[in-house]
N, C-alpha and C positions, 0 to 999 in steps of 0.2 A: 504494500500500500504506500503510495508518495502522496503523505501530507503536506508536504510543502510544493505544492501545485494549484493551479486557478481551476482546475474542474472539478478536481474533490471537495474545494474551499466553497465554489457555489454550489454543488450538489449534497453536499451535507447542510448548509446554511439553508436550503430551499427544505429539505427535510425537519430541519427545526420548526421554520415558519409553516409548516404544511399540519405540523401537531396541534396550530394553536387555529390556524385560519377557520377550519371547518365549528369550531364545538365554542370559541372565545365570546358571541355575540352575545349579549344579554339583552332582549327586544323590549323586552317585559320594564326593569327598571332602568336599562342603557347602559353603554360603557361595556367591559368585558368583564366575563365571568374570572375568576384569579385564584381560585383551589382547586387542583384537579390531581385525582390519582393515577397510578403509572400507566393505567390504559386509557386512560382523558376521562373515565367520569368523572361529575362534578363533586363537589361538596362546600359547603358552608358557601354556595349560591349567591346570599344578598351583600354578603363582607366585603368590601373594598377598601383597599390603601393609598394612600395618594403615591408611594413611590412606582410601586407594581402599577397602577395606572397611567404615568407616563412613561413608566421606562413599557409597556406594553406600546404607546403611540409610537415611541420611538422605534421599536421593532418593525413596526408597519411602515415608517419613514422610510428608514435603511434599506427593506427589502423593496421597496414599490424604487428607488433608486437604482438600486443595484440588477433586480430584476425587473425591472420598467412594465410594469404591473401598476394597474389605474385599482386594480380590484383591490391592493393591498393601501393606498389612498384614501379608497374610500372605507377602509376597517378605521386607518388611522384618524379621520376626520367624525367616524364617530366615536374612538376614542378620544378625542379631540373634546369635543362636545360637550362630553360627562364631567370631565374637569372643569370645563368652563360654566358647568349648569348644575354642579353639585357639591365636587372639592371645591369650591371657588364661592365666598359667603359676601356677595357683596357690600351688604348693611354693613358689614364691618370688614370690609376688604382684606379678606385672613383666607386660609384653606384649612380644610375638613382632613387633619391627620388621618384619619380613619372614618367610614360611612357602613350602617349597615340598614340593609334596604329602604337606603337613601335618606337617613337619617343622621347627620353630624353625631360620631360618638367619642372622640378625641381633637377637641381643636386648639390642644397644644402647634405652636409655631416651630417648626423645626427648618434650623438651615438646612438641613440635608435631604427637607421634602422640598428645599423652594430650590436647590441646586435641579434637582430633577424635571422642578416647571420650569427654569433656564434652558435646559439641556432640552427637553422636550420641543419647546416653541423653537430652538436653533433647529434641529431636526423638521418640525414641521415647515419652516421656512424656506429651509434648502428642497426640500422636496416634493415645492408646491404646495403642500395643503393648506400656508397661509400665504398671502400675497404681501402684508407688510411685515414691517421687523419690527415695530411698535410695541408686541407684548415681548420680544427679546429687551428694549430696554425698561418698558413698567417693571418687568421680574428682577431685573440687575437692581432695578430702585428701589425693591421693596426690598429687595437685600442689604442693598446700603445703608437704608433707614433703620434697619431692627435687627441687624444681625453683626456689621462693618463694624469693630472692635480700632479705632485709628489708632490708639494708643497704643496696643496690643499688635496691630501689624496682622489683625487674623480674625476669622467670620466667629461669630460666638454659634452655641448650636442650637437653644431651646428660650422659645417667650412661655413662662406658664400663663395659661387660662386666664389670670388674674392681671397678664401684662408685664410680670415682674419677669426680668431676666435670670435664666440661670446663673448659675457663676462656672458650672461646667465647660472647658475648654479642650476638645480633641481635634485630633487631625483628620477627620473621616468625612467630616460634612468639610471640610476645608478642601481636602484631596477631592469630591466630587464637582464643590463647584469651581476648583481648577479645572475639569474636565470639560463640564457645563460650558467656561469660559473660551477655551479652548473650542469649540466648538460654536460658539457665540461669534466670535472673529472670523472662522472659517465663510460664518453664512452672511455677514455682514460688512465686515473687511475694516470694521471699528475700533482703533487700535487701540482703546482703554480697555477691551477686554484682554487681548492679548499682556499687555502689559501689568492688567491684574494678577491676570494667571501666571507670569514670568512673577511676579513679589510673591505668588503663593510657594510657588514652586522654588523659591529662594531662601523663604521662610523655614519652611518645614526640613528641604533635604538639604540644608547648609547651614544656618544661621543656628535649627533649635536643634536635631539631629548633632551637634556636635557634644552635646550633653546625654545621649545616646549611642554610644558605642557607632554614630557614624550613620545610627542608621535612625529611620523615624519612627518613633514613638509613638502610641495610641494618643494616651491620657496625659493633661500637664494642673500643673499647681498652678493656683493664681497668679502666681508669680511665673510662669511660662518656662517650669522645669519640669521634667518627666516626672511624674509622679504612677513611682512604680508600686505603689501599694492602691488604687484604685483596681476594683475590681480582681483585688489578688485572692479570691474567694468565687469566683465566679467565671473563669478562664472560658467557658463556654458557653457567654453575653451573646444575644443575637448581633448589639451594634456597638456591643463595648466591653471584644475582649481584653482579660489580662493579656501581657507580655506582648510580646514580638507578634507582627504579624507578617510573615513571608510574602503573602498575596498582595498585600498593598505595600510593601518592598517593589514587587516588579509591577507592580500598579504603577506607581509613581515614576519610574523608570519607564513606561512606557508613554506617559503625560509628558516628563522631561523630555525623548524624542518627540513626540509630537509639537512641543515649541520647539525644539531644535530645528523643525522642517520648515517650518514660517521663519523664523530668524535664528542665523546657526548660534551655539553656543557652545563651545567645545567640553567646556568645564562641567556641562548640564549631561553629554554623552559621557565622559567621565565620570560622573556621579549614577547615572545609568546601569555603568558597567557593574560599578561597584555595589549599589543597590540588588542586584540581580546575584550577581554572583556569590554574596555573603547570604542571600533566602536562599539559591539552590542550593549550598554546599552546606547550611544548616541544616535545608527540613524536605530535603529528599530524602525517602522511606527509601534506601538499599535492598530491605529484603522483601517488603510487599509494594515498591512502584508508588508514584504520587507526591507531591508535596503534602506535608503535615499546615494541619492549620495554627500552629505558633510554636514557639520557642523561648526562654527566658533569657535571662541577661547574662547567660553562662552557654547561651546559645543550645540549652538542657528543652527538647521539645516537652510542651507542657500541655499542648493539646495534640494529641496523633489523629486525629479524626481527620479523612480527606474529604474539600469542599470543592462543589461544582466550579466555583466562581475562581478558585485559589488558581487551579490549571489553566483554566482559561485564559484570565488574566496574562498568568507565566508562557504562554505558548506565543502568546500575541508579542510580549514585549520581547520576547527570544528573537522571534521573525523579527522586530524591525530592529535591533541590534545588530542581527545579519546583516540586516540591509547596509547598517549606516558606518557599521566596523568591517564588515568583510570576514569578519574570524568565523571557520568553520567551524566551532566548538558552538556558538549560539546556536547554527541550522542544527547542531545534535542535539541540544537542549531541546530545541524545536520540536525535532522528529520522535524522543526521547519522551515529551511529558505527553505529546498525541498519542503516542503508542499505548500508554499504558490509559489515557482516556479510554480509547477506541477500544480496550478490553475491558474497560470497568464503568466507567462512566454513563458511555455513548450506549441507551436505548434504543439497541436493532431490532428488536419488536412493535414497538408500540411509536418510538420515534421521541427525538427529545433528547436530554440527559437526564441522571438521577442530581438530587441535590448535593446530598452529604452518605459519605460510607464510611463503618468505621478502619483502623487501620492497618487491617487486614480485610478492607475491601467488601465489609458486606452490608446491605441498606440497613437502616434503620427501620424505617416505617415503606408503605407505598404511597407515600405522597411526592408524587413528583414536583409538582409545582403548590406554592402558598405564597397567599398576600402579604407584601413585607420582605420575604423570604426567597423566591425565586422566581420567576418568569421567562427563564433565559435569555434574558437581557446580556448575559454575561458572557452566555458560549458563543449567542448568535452575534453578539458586538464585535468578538476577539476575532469571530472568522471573517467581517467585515474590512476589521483593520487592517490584519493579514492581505487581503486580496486586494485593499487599495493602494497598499504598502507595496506589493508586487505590481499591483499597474504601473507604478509612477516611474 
């Protein structure tokens, strides 16, 4: 099997999208359905999240782009829709964390759901489904107003209910709406976004990362030092775990090319390399295949469980390492962490991937996908990247 090829890259990508196209509509209350077990039935029906809600538009962007598919346009424009007629609370211009049959049940403010309506509207913009860029900058504004920390140099992550800001500070909602940003410039050519995303990405994998063994940290102290006792009781947080996390290591490594591509930076391929190469050579499972999903500060894996997203991520940023260093050693990462997808991961029945295995490979539950939790936002993103990464 040659994974690092443009037909396997769309013919599995179309495989992804093909799980969700048929069975995702929800006619009855709108938007798409977002729990499904490993043969696509549904469950828990009326629950919607706002992340799983746009990163599913998103899905439908990418592929109506890639596969020049009006059908996958018009999935996205009614996902489109729902956000804008349900997440989306105008009396008080805020989004619905969570909805169940269409009912606001958490409307905590989180940066890391409004990086995703960023990312979302960049996406719908570049691929047609919206005509202006207008909700690209109302989202960036309403991040700058409630979330933009100037002091700080960093997005904060949660408004509670009552308005009052957290005092919680991580890298995770930071690392996505780099991404968001990054993607924001692509579709508009606005160079405050770029240029945000280059201080996020300067922030985190240089400036606070040096109080981290070099690499970036989840959780920080008020004072914007690692604060390695957060969540030191709870290493397997859906959005806040302990320790090291390897996957958003070559996450970030893969954000830092992606500004490298727009405007070179040598120093940011170098951080890259480095990034990358300290998550594989920690939390590659040697005897059962797979990146672990963390490691502690003695580089001692503390969570071995393998997650959908951690591969993905790692395969994607391998490819375009390849691209930008030439070193044959990334294409093996490359071929290396597919491999052991395509045996464990990658759903040759029913289609899809699985979420999380433990580490020795075997599921947990048969939920393939859950709201919050999965939509393959992450495999199908990476084989995007991948294949655009090869066009260029």
């Amino acid at each position: 099997m040659n994974f690092y090829n443009a037909d396997f890259l769309t013919h599995h990508s179309q495989s992804i999208v093909n799980f969700y196209t048929d069975r995702c509509v929800d006619n009855d209350l709108g938007g798409y359905y977002q729990n499904y077990l490993d043969d696509g039935s549904l469950f828990k029906t009326g629950f919607r999240q706002l992340v799983s809600s746009t990163r599913m538009v998103i899905n439908f962007c990418r592929a109506a782009k890639h596969f020049k598919n009006n059908e996958y346009l018009a999935l996205a424009k009614h996902g489109l829709d729902y956000i804008e007629n349900h997440h989306w609370i105008e009396n008080t211009k805020q989004y619905a964390w969570t909805l169940d049959d269409n009912q606001p049940q958490d409307m905590t403010q989180q940066a890391y759901g409004y990086a995703f309506v960023l990312l979302c509207y960049a996406h719908c913009y570049k691929a047609g489904v919206i005509s202006s860029d207008r909700k690209i900058d109302e989202t960036f504004e309403l991040l700058e107003s409630r979330f933009w920390q100037a002091s700080e140099g960093i997005y904060a992550d949660t408004i509670y209910v009552n308005g009052e800001l957290c005092q919680y500070r991580g890298q995770n909602a930071n690392m996505h709406i780099c991404e968001a940003l990054i993607s924001a410039y692509s579709a508009t050519n606005e160079r405050r976004y770029l240029k945000r995303a280059q201080h996020l990405a300067e922030r985190f994998c240089f400036e606070l990362s040096e109080q981290s063994l070099g690499l970036v940290y989840e959780h920080f102290t008020p004072a914007l030092l690692p604060d390695f006792n957060y969540n030191k009781d709870d290493a397997k947080n859906l959005y806040r775990p302990w320790g090291f996390q390897p996957g958003h290591q070559t996450e970030w490594a893969k954000l830092l090319l992606q500004i490298n591509f727009f405007e070179a930076k040598p120093k940011f391929v170098e951080k890259a390399q480095h990034l990358f190469d300290v998550a594989f050579a920690n939390a590659w499972d040697n005897t059962h295949g797979g990146l672990v999903y963390g490691f502690d500060t003695h580089y001692i894996t503390c969570d071995s469980d393998k997650y959908f997203w951690v591969q993905a991520e790692s395969f994607a940023a391998a490819a375009l390492l390849y691209t930008v260093t030439k070193q044959e050693k990334f294409k093996t990462y490359y071929e290396t962490i597919w491999l052991y997808c395509w045996q464990h991961f990658v759903d040759h029945k029913f289609g899809a991937w699985f979420r999380v295995l433990t580490q020795d490979n075997k599921r947990y539950s048969n939920k393939k996908s859950e709201a919050g939790a999965k939509c393959d936002y992450h495999t199908l993103g990476a084989c995007f990247d991948v294949l655009e990464d090869i066009a260029i």
